[in-house]
Backbone of each chain as ProteinMPNN parsed JSONL, in Angstrom:
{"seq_chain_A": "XXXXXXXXXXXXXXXXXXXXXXXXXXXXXXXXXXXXXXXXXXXXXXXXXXXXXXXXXXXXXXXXXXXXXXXXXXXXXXXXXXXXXXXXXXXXXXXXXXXXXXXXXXXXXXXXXXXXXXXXXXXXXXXXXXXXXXXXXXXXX", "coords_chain_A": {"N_chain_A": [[-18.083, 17.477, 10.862], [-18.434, 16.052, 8.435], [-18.959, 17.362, 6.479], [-17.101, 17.98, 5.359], [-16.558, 15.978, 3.727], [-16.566, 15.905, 0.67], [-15.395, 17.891, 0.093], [-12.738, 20.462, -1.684], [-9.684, 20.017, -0.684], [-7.346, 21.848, 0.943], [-4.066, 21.923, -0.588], [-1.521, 19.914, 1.327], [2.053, 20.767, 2.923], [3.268, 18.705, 2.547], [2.755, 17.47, 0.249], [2.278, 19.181, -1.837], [5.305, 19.662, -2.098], [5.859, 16.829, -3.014], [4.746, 16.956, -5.449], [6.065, 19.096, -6.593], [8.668, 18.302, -7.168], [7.774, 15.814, -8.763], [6.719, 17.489, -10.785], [9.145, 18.834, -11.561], [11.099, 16.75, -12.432], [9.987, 15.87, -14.373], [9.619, 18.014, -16.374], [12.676, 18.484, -16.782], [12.631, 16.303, -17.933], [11.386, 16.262, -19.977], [12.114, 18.524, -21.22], [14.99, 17.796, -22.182], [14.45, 15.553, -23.761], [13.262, 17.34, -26.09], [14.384, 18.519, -26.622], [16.638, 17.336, -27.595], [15.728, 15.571, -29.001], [14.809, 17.713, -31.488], [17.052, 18.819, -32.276], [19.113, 17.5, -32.963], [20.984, 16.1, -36.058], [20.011, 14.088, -38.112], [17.924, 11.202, -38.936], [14.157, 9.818, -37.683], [13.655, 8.752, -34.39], [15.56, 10.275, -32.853], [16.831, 10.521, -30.119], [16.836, 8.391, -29.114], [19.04, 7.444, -30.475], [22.319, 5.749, -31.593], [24.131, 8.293, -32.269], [26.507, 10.681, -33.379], [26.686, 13.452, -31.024], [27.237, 16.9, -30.473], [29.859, 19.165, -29.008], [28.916, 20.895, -27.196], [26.177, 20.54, -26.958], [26.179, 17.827, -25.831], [27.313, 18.103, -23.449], [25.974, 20.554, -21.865], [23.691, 19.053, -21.948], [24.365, 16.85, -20.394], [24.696, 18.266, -17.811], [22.057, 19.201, -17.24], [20.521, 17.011, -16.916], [21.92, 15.605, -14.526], [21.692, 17.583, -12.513], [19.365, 18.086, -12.666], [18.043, 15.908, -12.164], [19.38, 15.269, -9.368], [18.241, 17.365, -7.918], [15.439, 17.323, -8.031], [14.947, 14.563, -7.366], [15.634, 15.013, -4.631], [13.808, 16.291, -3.581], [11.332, 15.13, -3.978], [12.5, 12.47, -2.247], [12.413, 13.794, 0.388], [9.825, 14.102, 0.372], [8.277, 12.242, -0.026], [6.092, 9.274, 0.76], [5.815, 7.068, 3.516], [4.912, 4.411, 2.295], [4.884, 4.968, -0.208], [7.758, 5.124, -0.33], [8.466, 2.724, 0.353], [7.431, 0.953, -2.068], [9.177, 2.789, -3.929], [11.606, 1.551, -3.241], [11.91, -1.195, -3.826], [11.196, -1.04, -6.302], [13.727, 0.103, -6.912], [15.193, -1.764, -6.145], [14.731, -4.247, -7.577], [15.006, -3.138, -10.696], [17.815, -2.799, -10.234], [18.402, -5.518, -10.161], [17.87, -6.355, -12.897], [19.413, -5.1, -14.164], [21.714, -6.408, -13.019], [21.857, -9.049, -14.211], [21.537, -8.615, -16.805], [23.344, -6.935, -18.001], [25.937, -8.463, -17.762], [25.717, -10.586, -18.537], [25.086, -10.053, -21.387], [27.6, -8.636, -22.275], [29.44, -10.751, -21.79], [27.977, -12.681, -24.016], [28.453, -11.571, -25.837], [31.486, -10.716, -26.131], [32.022, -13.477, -27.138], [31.237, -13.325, -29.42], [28.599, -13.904, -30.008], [26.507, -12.255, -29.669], [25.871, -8.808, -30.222], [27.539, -5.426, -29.524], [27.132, -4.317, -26.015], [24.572, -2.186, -25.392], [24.462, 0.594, -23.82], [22.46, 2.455, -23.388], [20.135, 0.576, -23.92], [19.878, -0.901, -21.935], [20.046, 0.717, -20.085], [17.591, 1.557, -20.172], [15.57, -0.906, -19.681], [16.38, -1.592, -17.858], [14.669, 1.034, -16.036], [12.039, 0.442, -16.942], [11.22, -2.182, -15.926], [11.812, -1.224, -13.435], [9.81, 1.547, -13.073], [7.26, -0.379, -13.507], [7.515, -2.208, -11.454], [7.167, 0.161, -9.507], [4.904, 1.243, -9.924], [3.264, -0.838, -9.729], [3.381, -1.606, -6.807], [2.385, 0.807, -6.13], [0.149, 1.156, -6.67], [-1.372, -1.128, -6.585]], "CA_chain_A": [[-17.063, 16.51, 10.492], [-18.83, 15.118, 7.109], [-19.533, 18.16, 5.564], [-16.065, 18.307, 4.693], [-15.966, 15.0, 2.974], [-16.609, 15.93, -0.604], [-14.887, 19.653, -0.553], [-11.666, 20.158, -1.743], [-8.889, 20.543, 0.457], [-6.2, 22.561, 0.107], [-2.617, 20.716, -0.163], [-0.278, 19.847, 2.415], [3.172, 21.037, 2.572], [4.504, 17.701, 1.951], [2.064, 17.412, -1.138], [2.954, 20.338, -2.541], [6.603, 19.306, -2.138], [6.059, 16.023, -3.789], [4.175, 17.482, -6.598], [7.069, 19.77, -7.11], [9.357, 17.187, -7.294], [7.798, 14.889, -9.857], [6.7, 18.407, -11.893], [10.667, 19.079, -11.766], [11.553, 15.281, -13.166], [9.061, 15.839, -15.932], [10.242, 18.694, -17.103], [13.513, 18.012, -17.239], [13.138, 15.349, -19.058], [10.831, 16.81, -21.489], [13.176, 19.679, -22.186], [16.107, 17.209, -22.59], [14.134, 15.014, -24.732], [12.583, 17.986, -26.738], [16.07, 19.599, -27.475], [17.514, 16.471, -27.904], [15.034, 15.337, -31.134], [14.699, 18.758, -32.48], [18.31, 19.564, -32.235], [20.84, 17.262, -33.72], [20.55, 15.84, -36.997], [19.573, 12.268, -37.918], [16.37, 10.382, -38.701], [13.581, 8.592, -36.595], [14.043, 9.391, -33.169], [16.992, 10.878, -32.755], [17.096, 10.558, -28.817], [16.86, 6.924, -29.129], [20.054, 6.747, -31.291], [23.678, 6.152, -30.361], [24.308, 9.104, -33.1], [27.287, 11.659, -32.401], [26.522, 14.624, -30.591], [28.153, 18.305, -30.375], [29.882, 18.81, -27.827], [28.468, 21.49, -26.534], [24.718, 19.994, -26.731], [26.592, 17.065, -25.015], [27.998, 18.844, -22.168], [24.64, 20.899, -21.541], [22.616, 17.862, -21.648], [24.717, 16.31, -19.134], [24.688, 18.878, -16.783], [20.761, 19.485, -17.532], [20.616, 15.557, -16.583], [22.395, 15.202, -13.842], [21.556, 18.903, -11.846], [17.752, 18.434, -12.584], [17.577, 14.626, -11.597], [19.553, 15.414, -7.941], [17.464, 18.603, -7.373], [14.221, 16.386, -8.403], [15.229, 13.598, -6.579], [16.035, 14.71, -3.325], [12.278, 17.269, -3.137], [10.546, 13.911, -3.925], [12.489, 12.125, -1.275], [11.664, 14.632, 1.594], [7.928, 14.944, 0.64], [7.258, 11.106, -0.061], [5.384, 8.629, 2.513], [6.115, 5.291, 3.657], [3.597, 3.292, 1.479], [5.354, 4.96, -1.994], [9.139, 4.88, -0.363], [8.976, 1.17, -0.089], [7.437, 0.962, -3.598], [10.288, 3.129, -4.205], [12.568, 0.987, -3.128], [11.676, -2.707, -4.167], [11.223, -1.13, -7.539], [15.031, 0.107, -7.372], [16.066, -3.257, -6.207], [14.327, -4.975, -9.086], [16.168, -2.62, -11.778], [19.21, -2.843, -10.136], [18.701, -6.929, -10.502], [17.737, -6.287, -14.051], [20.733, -4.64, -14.889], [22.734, -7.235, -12.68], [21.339, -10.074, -14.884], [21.642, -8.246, -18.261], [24.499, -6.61, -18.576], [27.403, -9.152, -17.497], [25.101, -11.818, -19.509], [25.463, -9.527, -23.013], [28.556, -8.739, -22.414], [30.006, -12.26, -21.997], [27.717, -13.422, -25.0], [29.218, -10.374, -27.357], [33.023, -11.276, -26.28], [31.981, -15.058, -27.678], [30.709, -13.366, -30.383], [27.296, -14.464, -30.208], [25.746, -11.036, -29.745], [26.161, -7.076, -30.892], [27.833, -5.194, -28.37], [26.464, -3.85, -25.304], [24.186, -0.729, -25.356], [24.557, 1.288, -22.292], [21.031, 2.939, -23.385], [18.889, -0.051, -23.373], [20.478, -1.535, -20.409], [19.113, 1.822, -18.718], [15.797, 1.587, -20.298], [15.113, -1.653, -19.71], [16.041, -1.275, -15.921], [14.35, 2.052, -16.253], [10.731, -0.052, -17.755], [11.178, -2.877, -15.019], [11.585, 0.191, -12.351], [8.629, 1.636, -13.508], [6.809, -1.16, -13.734], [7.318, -2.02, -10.019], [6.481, 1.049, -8.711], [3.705, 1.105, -10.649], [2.256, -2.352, -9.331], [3.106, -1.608, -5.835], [1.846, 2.067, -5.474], [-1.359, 1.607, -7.318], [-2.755, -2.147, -7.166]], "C_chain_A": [[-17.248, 16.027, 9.059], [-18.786, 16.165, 6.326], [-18.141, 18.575, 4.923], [-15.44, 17.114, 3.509], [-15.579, 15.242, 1.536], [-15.93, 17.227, -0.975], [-13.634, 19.152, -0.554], [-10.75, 20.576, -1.389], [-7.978, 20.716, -0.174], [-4.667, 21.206, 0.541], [-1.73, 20.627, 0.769], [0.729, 20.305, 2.13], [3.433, 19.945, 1.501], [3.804, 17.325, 0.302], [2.424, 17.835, -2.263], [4.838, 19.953, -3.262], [6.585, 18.524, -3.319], [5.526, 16.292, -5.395], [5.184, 18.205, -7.617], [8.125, 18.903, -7.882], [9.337, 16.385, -9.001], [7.595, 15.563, -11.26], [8.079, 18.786, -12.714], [11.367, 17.864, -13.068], [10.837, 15.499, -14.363], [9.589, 16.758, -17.18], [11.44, 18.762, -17.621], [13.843, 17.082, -18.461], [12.58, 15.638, -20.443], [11.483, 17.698, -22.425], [13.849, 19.163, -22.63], [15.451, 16.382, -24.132], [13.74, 15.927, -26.048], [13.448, 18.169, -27.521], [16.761, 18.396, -28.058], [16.696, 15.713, -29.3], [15.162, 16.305, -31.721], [16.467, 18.773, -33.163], [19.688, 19.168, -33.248], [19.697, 16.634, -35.216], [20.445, 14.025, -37.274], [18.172, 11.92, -38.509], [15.926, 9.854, -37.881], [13.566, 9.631, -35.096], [15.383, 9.269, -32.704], [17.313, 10.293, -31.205], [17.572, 8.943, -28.646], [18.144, 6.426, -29.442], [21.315, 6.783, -30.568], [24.711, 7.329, -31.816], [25.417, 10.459, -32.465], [26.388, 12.616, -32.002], [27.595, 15.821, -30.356], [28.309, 18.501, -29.272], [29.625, 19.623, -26.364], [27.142, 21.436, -25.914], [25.222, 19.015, -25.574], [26.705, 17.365, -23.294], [26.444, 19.748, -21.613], [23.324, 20.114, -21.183], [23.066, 16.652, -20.52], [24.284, 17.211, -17.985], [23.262, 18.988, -16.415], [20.695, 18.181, -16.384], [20.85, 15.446, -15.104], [21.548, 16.742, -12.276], [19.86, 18.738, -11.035], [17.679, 16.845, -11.782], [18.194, 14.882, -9.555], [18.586, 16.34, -7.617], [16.478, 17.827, -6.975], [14.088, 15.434, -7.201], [14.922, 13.543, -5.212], [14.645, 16.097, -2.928], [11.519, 15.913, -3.067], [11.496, 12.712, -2.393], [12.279, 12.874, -0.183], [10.43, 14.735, 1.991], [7.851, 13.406, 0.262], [6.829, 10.385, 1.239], [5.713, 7.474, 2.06], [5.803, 4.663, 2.711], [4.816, 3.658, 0.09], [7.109, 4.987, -1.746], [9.58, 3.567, -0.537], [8.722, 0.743, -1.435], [8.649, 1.573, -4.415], [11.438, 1.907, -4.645], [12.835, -0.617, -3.375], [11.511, -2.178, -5.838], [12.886, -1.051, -7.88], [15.431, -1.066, -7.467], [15.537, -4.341, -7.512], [14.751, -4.4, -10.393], [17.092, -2.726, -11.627], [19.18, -4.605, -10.514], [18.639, -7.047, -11.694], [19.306, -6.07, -14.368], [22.115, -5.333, -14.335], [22.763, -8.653, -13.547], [21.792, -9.534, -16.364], [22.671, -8.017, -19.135], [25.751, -7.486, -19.074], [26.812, -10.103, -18.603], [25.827, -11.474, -20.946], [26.499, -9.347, -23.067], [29.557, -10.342, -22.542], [30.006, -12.674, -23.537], [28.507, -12.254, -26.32], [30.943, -10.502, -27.043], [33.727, -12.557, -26.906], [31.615, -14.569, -29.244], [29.336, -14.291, -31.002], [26.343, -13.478, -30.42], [25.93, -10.002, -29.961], [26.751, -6.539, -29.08], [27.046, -4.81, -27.41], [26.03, -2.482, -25.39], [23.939, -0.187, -24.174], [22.519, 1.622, -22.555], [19.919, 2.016, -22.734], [19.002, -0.786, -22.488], [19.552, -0.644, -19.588], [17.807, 1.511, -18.998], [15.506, 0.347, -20.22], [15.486, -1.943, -18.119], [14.558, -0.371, -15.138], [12.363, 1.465, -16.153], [10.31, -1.048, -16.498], [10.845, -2.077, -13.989], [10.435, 0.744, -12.017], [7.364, 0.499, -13.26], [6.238, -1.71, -12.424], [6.368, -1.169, -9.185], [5.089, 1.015, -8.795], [2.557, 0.231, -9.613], [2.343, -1.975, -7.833], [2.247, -0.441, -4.884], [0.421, 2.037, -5.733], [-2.003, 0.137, -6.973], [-3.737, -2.365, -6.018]], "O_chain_A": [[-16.253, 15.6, 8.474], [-18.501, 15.838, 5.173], [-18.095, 19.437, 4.045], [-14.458, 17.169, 2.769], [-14.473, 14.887, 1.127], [-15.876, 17.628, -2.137], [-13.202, 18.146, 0.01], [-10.638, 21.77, -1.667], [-7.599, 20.257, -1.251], [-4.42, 20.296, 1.332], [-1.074, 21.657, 0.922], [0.791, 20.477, 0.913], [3.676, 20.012, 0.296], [4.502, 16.941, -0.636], [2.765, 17.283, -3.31], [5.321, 19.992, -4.394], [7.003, 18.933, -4.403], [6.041, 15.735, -6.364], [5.251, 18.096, -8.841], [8.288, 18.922, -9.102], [10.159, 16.317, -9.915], [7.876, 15.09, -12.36], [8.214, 18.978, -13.922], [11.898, 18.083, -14.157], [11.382, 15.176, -15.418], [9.859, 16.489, -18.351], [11.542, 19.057, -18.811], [14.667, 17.025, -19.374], [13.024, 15.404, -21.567], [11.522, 17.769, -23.654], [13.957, 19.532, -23.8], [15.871, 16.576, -25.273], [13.866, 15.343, -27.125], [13.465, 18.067, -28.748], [17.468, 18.565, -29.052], [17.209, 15.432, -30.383], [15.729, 16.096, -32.793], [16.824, 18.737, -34.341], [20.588, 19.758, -33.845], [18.482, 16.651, -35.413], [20.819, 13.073, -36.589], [17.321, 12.793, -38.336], [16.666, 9.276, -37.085], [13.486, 10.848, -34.935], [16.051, 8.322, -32.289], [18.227, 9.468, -31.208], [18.585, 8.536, -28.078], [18.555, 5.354, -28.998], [21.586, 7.379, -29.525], [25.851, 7.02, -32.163], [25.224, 11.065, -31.41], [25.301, 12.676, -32.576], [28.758, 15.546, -30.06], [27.467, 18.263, -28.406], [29.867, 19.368, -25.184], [26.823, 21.951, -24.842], [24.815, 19.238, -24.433], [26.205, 16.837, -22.301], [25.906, 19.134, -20.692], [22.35, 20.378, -20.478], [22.341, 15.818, -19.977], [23.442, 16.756, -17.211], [23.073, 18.879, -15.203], [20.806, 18.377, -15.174], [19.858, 15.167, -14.43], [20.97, 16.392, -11.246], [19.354, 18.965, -9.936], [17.149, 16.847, -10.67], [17.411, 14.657, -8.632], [17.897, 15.869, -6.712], [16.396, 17.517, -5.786], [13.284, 15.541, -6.275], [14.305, 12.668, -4.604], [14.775, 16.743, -1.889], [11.069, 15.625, -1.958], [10.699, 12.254, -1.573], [11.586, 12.121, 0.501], [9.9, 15.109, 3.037], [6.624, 13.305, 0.245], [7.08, 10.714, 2.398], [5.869, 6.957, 0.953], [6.79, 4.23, 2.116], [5.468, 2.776, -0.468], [7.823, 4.892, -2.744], [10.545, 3.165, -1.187], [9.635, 0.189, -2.047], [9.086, 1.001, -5.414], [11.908, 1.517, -5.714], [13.914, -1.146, -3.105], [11.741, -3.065, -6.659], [13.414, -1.758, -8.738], [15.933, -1.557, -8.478], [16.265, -5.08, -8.175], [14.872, -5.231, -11.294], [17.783, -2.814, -12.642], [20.103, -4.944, -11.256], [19.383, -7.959, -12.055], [20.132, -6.897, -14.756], [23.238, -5.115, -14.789], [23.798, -9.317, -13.481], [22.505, -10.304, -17.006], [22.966, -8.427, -20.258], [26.374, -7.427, -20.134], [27.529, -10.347, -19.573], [26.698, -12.122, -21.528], [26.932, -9.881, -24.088], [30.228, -10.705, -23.508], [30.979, -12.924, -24.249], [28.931, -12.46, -27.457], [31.628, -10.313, -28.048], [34.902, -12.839, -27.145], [31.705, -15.369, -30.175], [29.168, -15.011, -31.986], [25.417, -13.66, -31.21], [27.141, -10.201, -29.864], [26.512, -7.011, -27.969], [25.883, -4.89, -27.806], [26.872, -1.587, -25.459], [23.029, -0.676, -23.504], [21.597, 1.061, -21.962], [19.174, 2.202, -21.771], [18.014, -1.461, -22.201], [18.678, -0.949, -18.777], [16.981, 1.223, -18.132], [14.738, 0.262, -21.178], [14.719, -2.535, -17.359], [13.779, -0.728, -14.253], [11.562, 2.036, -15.413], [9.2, -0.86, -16.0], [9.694, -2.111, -13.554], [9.944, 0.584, -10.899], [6.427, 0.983, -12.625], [5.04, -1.768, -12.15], [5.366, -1.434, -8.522], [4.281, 0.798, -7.892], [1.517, 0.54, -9.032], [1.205, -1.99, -7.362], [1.74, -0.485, -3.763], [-0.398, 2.744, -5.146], [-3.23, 0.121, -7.062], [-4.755, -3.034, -6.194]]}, "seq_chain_B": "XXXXXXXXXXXXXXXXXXXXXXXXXXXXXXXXXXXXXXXXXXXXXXXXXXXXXXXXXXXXXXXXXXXXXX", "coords_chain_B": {"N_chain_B": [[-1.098, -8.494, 8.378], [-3.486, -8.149, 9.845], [-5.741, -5.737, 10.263], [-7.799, -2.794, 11.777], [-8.696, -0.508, 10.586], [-10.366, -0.007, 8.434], [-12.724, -0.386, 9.351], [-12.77, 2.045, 11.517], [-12.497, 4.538, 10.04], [-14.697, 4.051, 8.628], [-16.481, 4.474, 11.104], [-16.437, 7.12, 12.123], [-17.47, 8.352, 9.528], [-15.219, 9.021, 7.176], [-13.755, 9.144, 4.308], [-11.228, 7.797, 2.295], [-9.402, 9.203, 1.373], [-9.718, 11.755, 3.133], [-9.212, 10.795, 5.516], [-6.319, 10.077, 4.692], [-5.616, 12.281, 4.33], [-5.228, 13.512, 6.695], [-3.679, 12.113, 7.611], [-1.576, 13.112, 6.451], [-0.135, 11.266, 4.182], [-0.303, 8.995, 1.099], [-3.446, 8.829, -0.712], [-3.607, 6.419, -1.529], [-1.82, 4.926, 0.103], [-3.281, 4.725, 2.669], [-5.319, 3.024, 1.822], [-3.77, 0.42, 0.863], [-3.127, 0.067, 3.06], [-5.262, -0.768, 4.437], [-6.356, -2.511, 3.55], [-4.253, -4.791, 4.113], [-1.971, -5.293, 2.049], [-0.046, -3.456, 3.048], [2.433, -3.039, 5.607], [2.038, -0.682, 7.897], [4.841, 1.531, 9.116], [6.818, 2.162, 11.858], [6.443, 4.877, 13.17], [4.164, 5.893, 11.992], [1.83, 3.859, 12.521], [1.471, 4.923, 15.488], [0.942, 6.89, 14.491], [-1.738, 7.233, 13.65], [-2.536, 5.895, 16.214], [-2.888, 7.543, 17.898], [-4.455, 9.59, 16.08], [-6.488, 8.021, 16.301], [-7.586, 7.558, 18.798], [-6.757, 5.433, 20.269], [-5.095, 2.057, 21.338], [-2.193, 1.123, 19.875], [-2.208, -2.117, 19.563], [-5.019, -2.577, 19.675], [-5.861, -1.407, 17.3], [-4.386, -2.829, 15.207], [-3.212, -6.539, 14.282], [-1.352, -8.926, 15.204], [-1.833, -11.503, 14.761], [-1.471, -13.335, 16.631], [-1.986, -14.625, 20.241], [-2.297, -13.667, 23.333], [0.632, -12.573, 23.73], [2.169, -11.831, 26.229], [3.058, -14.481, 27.045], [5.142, -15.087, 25.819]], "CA_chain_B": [[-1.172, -8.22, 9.969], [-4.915, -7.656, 10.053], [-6.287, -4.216, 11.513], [-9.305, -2.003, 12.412], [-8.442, 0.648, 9.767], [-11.31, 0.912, 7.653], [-14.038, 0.398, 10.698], [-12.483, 2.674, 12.581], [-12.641, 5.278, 9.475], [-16.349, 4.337, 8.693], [-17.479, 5.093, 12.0], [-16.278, 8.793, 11.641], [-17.674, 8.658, 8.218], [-14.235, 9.87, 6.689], [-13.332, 8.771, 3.457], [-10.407, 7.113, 2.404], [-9.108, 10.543, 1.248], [-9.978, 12.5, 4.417], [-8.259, 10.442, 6.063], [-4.641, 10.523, 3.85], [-5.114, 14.001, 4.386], [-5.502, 13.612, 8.394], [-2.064, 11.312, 8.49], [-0.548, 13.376, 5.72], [0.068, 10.54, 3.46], [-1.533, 9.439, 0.052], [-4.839, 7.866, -0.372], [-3.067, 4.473, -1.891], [-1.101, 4.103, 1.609], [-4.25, 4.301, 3.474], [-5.953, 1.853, 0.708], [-2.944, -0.735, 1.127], [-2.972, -0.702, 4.734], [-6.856, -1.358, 5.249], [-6.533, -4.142, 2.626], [-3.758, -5.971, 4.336], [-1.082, -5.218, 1.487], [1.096, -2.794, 3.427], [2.526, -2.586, 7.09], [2.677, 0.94, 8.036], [5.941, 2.353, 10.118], [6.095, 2.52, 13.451], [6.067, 6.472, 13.283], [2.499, 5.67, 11.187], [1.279, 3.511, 13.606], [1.83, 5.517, 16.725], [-0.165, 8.839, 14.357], [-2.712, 6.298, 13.524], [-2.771, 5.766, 17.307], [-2.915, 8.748, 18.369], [-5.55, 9.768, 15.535], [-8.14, 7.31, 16.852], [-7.168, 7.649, 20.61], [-6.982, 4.279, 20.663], [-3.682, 1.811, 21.406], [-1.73, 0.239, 18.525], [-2.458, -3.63, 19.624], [-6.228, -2.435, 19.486], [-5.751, -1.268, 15.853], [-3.469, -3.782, 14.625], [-3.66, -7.951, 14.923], [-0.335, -9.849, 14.359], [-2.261, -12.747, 14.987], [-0.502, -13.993, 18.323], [-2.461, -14.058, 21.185], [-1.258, -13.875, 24.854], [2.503, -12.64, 23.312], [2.897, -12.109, 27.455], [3.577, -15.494, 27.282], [6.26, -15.667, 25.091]], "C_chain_B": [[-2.994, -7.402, 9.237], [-5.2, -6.538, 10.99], [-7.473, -3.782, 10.882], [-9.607, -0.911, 11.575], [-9.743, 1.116, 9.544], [-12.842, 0.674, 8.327], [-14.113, 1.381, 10.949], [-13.153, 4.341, 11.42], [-14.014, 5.474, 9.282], [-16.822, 4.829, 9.461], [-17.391, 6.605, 12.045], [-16.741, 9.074, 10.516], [-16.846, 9.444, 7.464], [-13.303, 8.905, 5.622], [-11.572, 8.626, 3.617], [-9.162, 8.36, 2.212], [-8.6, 11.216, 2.331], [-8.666, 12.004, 5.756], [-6.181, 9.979, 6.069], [-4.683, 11.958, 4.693], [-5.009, 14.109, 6.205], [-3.854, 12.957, 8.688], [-1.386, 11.723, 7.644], [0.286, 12.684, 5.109], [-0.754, 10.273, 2.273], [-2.359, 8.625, -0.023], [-4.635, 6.437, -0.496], [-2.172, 4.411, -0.491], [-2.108, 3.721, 2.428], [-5.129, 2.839, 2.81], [-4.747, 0.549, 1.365], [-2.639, -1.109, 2.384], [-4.312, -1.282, 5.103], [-6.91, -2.935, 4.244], [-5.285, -4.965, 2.812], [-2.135, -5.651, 3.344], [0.384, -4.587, 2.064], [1.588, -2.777, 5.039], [2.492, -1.643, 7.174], [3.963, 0.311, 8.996], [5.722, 2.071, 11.059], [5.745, 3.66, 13.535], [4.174, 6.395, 12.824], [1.996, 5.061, 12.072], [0.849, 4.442, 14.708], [1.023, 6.787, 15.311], [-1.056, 8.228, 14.517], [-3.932, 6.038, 15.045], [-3.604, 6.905, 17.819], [-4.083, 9.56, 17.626], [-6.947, 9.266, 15.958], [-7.929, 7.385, 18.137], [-7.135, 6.324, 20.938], [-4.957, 3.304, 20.859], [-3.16, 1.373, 20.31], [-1.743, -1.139, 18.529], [-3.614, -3.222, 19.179], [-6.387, -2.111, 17.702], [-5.264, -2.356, 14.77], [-3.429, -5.173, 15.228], [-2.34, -8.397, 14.466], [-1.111, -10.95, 14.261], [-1.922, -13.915, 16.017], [-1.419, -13.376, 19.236], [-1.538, -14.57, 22.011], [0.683, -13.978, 24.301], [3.088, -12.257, 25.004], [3.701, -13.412, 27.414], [5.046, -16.458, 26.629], [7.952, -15.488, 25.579]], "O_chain_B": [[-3.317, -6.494, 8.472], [-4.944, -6.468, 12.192], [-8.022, -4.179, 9.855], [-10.678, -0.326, 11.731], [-10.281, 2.104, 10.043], [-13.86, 1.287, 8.006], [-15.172, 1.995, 10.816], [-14.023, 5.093, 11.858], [-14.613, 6.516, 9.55], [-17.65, 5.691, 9.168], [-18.441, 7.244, 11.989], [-16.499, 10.243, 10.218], [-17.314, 10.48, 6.991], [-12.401, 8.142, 5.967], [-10.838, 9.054, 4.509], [-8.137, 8.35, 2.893], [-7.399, 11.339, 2.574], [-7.798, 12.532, 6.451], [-5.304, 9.743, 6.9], [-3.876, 12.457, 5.478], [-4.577, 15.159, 6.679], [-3.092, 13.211, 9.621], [-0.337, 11.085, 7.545], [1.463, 13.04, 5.178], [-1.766, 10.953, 2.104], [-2.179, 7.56, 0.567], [-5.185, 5.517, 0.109], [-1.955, 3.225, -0.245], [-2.078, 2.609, 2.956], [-5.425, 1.831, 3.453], [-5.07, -0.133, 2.337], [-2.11, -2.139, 2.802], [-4.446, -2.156, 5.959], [-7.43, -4.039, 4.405], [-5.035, -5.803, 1.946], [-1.111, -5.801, 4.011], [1.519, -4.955, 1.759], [0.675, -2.322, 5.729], [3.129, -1.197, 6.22], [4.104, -0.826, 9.447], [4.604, 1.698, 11.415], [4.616, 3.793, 14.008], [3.232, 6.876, 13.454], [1.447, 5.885, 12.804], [-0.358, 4.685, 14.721], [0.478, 7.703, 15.926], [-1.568, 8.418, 15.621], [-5.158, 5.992, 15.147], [-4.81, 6.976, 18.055], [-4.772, 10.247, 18.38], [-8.054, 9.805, 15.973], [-8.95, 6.786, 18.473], [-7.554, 6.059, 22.065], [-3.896, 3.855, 20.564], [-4.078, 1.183, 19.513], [-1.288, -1.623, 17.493], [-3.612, -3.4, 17.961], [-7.163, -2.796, 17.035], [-5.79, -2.587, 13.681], [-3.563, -5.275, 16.447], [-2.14, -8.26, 13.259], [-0.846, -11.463, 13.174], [-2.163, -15.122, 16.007], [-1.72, -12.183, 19.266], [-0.582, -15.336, 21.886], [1.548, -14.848, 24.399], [4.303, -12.344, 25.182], [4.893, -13.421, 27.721], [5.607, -17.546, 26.764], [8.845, -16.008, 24.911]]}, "name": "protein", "num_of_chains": 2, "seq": "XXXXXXXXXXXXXXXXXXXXXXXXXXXXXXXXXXXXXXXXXXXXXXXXXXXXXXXXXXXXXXXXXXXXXXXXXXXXXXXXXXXXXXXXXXXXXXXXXXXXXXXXXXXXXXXXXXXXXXXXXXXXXXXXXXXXXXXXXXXXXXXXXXXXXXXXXXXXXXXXXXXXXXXXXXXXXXXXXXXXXXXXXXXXXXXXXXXXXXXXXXXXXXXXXXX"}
């Protein structure tokens, strides 16, 4: 029974699965991000900016986006476990409150002309950081 | 809800690991359930159960005694 404590066991399906999953999300995003600095023109970090795009990069980087995140998505929900679905899911609900708090706020204050308009971007990434952030605290502390 | 978790694991001498890998979950679920942080499932429970041969009151404490009486 012990002598197996310290060897290293091979992976479970669902392991495997989830592994796949979050390898999938990574990549994706790395390619998107990769192509998306190298690619267009601009200074800084390009990805960051709200800078036109072609609309063929456009259209490819949607589909990239959208294809790879459902695929991703739904291997990591099949292969996760209880413990990291509810972390999951108290992190969504805490980005989604972020972005229920943020948005309508900036918007209001930029129709008064108090503030710059609303950026869809850092709306996401600052759901996105909160999200994160969650999971984070509930999967690991 | 207080439980028997990480007795029950010592006495088998089966790391915190060993035992993810026995309920096919990951080592931080087993971690957050022996330290109180997480409920498991009922499905988790009932493997849990069934892992130690033991019942799921015996594992698990709400902290209510005699709930016959309720």
């Amino acid at each position: 029974m012990t002598e197996t404590r310290n060897m290293k066991r091979p992976m479970s399906p669902r392991r495997k699965c989830y592994a796949a999953g979050i390898g999938l999300a990574l990549v994706v995003g790395a390619v998107l991000g990769a192509v998306m600095q190298r690619g267009e023109t601009g200074d800084g970090l390009t990805i960051f900016s709200n800078a036109p795009l072609t609309p063929g990069f456009a259209t490819g980087a949607a589909i990239l986006w959208v294809v790879g995140m459902i695929v991703s998505l739904a291997i990591y929900h099949r292969a996760v476990d209880d413990h990291e679905e509810r972390a999951y899911l108290w992190a969504g609900l805490a980005a989604w409150y972020t972005f229920t708090l943020s948005a309508p706020t900036w918007w209001v204050l930029h129709r008064a002309g108090i503030a710059p308009a609303p950026d869809a971007m850092l709306l996401f990434a600052g759901a996105l950081a909160v999200n994160l952030i969650v999971w984070l605290w509930l999967k690991y502390r | 809800m207080n439980n028997k978790l990480k007795v029950l694991r010592a006495m088998r001498n089966w790391s915190q690991a060993e035992l993810a890998d026995r309920l096919d979950v990951s080592r931080q679920a087993v971690n957050a359930i022996e330290t109180g942080k997480y409920d498991p499932s009922l499905p988790l429970a009932f493997k849990l159960a069934r892992l130690f041969d033991m019942p799921i009151e015996e594992i698990f404490d709400d902290g209510h005694e005699g709930s016959d009486n309720d």
